[in-house]
Each structure stands twice: as C-alpha cells, then as structure tokens.
BALUM-925924 format. One record per residue: residue number from 1; residue in three letters; x, y, z of N, C-alpha, C in turn. Coordinates in steps of 0.1 Angstrom, whole numbers, always signed. Each point is the difference from the previous one (the first is absolute). Layout:
! BALUM-925924
+-----+---------+-------+-------+-------+-------+-------+-------+-------+-------+-------+
: num : residuo :  n.c1 :  n.c2 :  n.c3 : ca.c1 : ca.c2 : ca.c3 :  c.c1 :  c.c2 :  c.c3 :
+-----+---------+-------+-------+-------+-------+-------+-------+-------+-------+-------+
: NUM :     ALA :     X :     Y :     Z :     X :     Y :     Z :     X :     Y :     Z :
...
+-----+---------+-------+-------+-------+-------+-------+-------+-------+-------+-------+
This chain:
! BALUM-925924
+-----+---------+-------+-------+-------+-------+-------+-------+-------+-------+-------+
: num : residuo :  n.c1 :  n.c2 :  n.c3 : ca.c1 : ca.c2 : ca.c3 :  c.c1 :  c.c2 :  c.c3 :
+-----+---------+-------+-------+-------+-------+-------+-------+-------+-------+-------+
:   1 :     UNK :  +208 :   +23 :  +217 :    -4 :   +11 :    -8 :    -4 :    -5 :   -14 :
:   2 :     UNK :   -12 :    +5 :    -6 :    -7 :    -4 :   -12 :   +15 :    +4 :   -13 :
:   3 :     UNK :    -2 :    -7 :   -10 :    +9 :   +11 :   -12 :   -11 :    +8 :    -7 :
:   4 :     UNK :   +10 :    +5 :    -7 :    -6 :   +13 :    +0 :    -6 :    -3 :   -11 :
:   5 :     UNK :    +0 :   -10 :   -12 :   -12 :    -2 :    -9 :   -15 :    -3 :    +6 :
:   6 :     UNK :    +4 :    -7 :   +10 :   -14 :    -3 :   +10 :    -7 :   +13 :    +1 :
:   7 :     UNK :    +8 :    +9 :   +12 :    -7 :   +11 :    -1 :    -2 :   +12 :    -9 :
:   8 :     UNK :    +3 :    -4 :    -8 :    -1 :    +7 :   -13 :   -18 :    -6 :    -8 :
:   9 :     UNK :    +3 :   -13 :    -2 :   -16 :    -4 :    -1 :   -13 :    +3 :    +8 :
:  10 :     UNK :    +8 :    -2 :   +16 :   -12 :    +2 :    +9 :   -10 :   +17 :    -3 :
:  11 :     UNK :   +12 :    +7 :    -2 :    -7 :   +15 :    +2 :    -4 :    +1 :   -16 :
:  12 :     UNK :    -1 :   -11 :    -7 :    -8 :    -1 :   -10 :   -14 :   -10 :    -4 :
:  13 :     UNK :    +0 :    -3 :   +13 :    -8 :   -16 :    +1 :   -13 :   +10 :    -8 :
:  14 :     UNK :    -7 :   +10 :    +4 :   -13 :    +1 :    +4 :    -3 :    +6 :   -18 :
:  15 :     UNK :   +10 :    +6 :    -6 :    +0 :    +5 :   -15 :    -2 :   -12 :    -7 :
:  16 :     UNK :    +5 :   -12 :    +0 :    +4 :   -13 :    -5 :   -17 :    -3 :    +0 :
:  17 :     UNK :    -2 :    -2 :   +11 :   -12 :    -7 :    +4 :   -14 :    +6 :    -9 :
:  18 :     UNK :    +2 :   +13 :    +0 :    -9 :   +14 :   -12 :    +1 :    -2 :   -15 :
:  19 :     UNK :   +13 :    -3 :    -3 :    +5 :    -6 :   -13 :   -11 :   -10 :    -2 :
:  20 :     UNK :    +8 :   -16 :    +5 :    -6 :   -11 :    -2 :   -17 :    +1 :    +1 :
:  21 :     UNK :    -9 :    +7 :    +6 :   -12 :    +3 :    +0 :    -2 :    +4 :    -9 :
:  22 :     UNK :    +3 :   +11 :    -4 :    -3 :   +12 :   -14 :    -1 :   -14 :   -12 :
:  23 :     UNK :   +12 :    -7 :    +0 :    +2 :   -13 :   -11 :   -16 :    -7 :    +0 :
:  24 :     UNK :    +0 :    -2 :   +13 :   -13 :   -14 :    -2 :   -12 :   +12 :    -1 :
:  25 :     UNK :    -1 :   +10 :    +2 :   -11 :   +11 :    -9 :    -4 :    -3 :   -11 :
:  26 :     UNK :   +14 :    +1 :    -2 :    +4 :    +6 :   -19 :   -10 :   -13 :    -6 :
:  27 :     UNK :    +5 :   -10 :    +2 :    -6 :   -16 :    -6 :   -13 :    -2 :    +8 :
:  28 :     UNK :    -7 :    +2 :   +13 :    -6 :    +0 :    +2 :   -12 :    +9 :   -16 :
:  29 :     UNK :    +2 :   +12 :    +5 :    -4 :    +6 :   -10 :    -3 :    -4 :   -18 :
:  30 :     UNK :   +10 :    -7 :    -6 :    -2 :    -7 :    -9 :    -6 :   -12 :    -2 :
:  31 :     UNK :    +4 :    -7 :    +8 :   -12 :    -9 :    +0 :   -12 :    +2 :    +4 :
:  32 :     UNK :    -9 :   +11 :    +6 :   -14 :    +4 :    +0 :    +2 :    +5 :   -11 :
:  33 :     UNK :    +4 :    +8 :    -7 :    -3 :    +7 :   -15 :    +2 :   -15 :    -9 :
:  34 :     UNK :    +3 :    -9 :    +0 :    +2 :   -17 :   -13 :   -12 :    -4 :    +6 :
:  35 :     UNK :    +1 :    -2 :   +10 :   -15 :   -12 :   +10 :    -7 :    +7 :    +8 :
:  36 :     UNK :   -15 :    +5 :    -8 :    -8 :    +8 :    +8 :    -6 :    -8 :   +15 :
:  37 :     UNK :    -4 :   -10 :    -1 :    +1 :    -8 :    +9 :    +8 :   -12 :    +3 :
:  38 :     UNK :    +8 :    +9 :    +6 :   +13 :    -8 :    +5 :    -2 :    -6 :   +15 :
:  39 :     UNK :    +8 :   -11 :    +3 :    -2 :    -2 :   +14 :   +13 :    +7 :    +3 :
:  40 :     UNK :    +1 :    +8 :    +8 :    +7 :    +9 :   +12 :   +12 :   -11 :    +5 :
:  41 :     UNK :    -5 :    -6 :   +11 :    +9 :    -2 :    +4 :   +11 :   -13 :    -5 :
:  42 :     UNK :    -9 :    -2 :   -10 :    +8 :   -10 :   -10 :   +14 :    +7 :    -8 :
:  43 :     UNK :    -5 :    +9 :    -4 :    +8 :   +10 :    -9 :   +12 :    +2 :   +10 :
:  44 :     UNK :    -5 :    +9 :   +12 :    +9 :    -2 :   +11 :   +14 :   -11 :    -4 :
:  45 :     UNK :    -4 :    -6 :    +6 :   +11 :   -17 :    +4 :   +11 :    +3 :   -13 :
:  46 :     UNK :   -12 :    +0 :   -13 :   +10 :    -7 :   -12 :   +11 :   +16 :    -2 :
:  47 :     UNK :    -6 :    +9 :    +5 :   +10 :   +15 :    -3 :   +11 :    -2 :   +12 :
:  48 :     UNK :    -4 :    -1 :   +17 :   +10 :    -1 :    +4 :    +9 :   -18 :    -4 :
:  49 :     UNK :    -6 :    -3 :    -4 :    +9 :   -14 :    -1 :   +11 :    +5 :   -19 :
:  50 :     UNK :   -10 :    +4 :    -5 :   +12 :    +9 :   -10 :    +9 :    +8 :    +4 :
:  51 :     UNK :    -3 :    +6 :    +8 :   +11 :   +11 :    +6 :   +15 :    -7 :    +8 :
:  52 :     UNK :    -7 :    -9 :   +10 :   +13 :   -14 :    +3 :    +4 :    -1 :    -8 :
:  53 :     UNK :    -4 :    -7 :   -11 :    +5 :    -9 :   -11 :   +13 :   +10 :    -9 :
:  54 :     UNK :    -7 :   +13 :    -1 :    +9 :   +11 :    -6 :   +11 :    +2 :   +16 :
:  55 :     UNK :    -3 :    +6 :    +7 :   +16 :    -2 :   +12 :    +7 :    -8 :    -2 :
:  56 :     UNK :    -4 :   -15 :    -1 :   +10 :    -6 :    +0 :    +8 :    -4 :   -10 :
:  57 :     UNK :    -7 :    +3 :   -14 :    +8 :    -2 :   -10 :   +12 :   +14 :    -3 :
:  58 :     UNK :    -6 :    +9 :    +9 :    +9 :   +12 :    +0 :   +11 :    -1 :    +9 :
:  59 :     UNK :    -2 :    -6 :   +14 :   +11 :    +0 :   +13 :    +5 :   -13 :   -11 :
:  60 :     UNK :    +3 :   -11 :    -9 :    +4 :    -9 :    -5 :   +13 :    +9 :    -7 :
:  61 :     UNK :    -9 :    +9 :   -12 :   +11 :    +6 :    -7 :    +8 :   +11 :    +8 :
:  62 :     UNK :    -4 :    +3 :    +8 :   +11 :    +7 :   +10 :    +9 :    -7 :    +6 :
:  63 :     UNK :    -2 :   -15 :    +2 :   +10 :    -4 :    +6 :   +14 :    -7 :   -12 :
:  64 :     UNK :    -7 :    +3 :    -9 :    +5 :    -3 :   -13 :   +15 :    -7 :    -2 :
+-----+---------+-------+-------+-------+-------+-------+-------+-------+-------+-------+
C-alpha cells in the first residue's frame, strides 16, 4: 500500500504540472518583452534549467 503522502501528491500530480507551466509562461513571456528577437528555444533550456537550479536549492534548504 502506497503512504498516504504519495497519494496525496498523486491526486495532485496534474495541478503541479499547470503550476510549473504557468512559471515557464511567466519567463517565457519576459524574455520576449527584453529580446524582441529572441531565440525560443534557447530561452527555453536556460528557464527550465533555472527552475532545476531553483528546486534544488529549495529541496536543499528543506532538508536543512
């Protein structure tokens, strides 16, 4: 049997997943308004590779 944090995340997977999107919007978004011609999926990488970069300095201080 799963615990119950597990399924407590699971029946949250798909909100999580809407979150994290809306985020790479948000920056998405700002970098087309800084860099009218921006390369796309450059921007991409360096936002989701910020966003890692931010988890894990977050799951770090959690484990504090």
């Amino acid at each position: 049997m799963k615990k119950m944090e597990q399924i407590e995340l699971n029946a949250y997977h798909n909100e999580i997943v809407d979150d994290m999107r809306s985020v790479v919007q948000k920056y998405r978004r700002r970098f087309g308004w800084d860099i009218p011609e921006i390369d796309q999926a450059a921007a991409d990488n360096l936002i989701v590779t910020a966003m890692h970069q931010a988890l894990e300095d977050i799951a770090v201080k959690l484990a504090g």
